[in-house]
C-alpha positions in Angstrom: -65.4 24.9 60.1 -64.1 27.7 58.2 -60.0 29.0 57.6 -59.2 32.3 59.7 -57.4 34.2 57.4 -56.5 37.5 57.9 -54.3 38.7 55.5 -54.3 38.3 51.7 -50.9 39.8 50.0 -50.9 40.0 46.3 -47.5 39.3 44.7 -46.2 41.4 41.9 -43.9 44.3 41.0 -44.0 48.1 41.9 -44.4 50.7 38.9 -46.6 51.8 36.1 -44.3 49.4 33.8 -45.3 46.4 35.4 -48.7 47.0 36.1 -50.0 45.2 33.0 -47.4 42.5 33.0 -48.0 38.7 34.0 -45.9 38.4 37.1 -48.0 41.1 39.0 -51.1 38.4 38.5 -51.4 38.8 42.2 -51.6 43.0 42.7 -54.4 42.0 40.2 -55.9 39.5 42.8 -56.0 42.2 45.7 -56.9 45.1 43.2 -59.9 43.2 42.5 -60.5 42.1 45.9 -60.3 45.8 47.1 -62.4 47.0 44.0 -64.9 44.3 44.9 -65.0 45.3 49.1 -64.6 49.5 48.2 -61.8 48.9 50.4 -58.4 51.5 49.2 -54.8 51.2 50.0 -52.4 53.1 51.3 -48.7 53.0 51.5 -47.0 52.0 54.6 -43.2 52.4 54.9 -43.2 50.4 58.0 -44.6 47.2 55.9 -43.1 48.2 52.6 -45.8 48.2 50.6 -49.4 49.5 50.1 -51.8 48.2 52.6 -55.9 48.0 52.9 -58.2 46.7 55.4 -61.9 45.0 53.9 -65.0 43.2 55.6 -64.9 39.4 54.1 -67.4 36.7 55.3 -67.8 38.5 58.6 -64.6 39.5 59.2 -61.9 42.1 59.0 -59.2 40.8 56.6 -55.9 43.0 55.6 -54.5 43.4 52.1 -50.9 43.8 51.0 -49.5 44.2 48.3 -45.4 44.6 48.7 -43.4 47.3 46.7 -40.3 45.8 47.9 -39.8 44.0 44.1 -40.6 40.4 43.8 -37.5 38.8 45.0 -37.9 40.8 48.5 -41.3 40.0 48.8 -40.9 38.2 52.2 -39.7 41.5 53.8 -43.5 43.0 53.6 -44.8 40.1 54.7 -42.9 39.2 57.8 -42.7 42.9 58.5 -46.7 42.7 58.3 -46.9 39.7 59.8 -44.3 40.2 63.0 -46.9 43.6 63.6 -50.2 42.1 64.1 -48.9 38.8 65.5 -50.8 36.9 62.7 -50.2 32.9 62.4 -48.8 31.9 59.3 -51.7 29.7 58.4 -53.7 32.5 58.5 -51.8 34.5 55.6 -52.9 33.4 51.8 -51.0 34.6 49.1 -52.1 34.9 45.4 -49.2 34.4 42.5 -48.9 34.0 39.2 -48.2 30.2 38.2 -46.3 29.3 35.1 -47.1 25.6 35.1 -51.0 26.3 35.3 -52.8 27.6 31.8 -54.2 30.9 32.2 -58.3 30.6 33.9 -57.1 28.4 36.3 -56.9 29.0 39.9 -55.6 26.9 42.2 -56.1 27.1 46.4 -53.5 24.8 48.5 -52.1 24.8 52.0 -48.3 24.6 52.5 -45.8 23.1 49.8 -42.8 24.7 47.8 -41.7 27.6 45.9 -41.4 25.6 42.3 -39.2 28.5 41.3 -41.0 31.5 42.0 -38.4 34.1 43.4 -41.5 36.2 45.3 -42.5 33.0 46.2 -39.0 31.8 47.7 -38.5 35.0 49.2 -42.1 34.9 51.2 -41.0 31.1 52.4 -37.7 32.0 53.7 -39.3 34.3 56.0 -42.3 33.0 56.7 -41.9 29.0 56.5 -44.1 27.1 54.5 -47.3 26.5 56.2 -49.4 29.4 54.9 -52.3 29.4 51.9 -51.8 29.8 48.5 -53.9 30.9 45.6 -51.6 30.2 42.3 -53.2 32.2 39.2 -52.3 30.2 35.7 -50.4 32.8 33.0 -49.3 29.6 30.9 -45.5 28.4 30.5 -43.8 29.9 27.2 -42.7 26.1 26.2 -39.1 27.2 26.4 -37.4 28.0 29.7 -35.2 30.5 27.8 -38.0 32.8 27.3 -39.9 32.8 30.3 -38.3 35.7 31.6 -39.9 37.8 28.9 -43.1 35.8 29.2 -43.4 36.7 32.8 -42.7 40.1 32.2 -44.8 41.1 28.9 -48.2 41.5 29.1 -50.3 38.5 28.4 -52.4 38.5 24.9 -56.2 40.0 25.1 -57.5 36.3 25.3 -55.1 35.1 28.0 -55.3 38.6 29.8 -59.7 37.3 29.9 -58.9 33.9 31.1 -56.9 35.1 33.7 -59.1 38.1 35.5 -62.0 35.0 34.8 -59.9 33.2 37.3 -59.2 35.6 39.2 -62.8 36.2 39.9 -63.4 32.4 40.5 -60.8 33.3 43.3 -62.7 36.0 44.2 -66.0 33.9 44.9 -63.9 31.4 46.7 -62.8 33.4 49.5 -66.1 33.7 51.5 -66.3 29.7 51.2 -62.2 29.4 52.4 -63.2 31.5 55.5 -66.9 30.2 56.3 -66.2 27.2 55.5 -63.2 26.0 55.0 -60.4 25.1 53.1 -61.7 21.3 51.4 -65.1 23.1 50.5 -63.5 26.3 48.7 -61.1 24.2 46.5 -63.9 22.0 45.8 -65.9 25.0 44.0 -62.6 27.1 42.7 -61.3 23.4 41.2 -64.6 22.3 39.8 -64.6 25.7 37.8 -61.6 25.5 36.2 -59.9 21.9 36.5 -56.1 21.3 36.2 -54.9 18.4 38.0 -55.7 17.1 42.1 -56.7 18.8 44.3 -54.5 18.9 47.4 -55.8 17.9 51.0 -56.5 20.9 53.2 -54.9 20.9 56.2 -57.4 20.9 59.6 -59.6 23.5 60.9 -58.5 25.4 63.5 -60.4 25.3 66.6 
């Protein structure tokens, strides 16, 4: 049986100057998504951020994409959320992951924040039983500089890997909703492989 999901928020930072950078790995997700649909967003005060609706698998899934600044991240979506009376399990958001190399995607259910502020902001509101797509950018190899890492744009070959996993993501969605969470991290996983692959939690009837 497949996942309801009904909204996909993209994590990332407002403004031409971090358009290009690392951390907005996830506007890049639901850019692409939109692209991909010929869905188009629109700014929505009331949900503090830029919002678009697109037909996936069947059915009518939203877009976000916050413009509250990472670290406020949560605001948009419980804001978002709180409106439409959507479950929590049926929210996936995509984020950029440090400890992944970039061209890997990874699809889980539930779990922690590992230190990523949008990520920590979106739990505090929200709880922790939602989906998550992480998108690999690479760790710098020193924790002093991943600051700067996070917020420079990747290099031309790490910038390919990453919109390559991004559109493994992409492909993955149809599966998540049609037929389930197990099946899509089986295809997204075997494309890319970086470790286990967590259990998906159960279907809802």
């Amino acid at each position: 049986m497949g996942t309801p999901v009904s909204l996909i928020v993209g994590l990332g930072n407002p403004g031409a100057e971090h358009q290009k950078t690392c951390h907005n790995a996830g506007f890049w997700f639901v850019d692409a998504l939109a692209d991909r649909t010929r869905a188009e967003f629109r700014s929505d005060s009331k949900f503090h951020g830029a919002v678009a609706n697109c037909a996936l698998a069947g059915r009518s899934v939203w877009l976000l994409k916050p413009t509250t600044y990472m670290n406020r991240s949560g605001l948009a979506v419980s804001a978002f959320v709180n409106y439409f009376k959507i479950e929590p399990s049926a929210v996936l958001v995509a984020y950029d992951e440090l400890d992944l190399p970039p061209g890997t995607a990874r699809l889980k259910f539930g779990g922690g924040h590992a230190g990523h502020n949008g990520m920590r902001d979106v739990i505090a509101h929200l709880g922790d039983e939602f989906w998550r797509l992480r998108l690999g950018i690479g760790h710098p190899g020193d924790k002093n500089q991943v600051i700067d890492h996070v917020l420079d744009r990747p290099k031309p070959d790490e910038e390919r890997a990453i919109r390559a996993a991004i559109a493994d993501g992409l492909d993955a969605l149809p599966v998540l909703i049609e037929q389930g969470g197990e099946r899509a991290m089986n295809q997204l996983h075997r494309r890319s492989p970086a470790g286990d692959t967590p259990a998906a939690p159960a279907a809802s009837k």
